[in-house]
Every structure is written in C-alpha cells, then in structure tokens.
N, C-alpha and C positions, 0 to 999 in steps of 0.2 A: 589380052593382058595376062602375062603371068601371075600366078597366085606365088606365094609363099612357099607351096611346096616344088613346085618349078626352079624358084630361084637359088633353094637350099639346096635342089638336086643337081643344079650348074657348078653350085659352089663347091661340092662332094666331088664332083666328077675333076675340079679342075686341081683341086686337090691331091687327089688319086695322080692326076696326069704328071703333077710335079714330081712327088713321091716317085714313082715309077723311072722318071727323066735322073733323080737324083739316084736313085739306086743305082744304075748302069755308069753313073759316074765312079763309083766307089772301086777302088783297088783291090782285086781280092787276091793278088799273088803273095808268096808265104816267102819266108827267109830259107834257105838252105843253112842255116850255123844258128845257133839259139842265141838270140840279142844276151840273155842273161848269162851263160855259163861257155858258151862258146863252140858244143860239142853239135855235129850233125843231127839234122831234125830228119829222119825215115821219110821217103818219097811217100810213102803213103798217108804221111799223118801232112807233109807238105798239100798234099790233093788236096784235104780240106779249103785251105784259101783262108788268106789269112792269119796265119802258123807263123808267129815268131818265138814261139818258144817252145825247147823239148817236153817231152811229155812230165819228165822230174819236177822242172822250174813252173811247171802251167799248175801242176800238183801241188806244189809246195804254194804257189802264189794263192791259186783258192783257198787252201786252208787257212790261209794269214789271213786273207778276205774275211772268210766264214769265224774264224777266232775272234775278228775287232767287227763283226758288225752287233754284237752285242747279245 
C-alpha cells in the first residue's frame, strides 16, 4: 500500500512530466523587424528566442513597466 509520501511523489513527478511536455511546446523563434518601431532586430539579439522587440522599444517598455509598478 502506498503511504502519502509515495502518492505526493507520483503527483510531483507527473507534474514535472507535464511541465516539461509544455515547455517544448512553446515557440521560442524571435521577429526579424521590432513589432513596435518597425526597424531590424541584430541576429544576435534574435538568438535569444523570443525577441520581438529592438533593444530601444524592450528598453523603453521596462521602464514604463518599472515607473507604473508603483
């Protein structure tokens, strides 16, 4: 008979298993043109994964984040 700590360690695991399944689902290819301003995003900052915006607009965007979170 399983105990409790068996059952939680199944539940942890199947967990993990989904987690992992959903990750590789995830899109991680970048824009070539910045969705916001329109100018070319550098191959290298595209590597990253993920990159729709220049490094200006990503800039300015955090700050505006960082100003209104209080």
């Amino acid at each position: 008979m399983a105990d409790f700590a068996d059952i939680a360690a199944d539940i942890a695991q199947t967990d993990l298993d989904h987690a992992l399944q959903n990750a590789k689902l995830v899109e991680f290819t970048s824009y070539f043109d910045c969705e916001e301003c329109g100018t070319e995003i550098p191959e290298q900052r595209r590597r990253l994964g993920s990159v729709t915006l220049c490094i200006g607009c990503q800039t300015a965007l955090e700050a505006k984040q960082k100003h209104f979170r209080g």
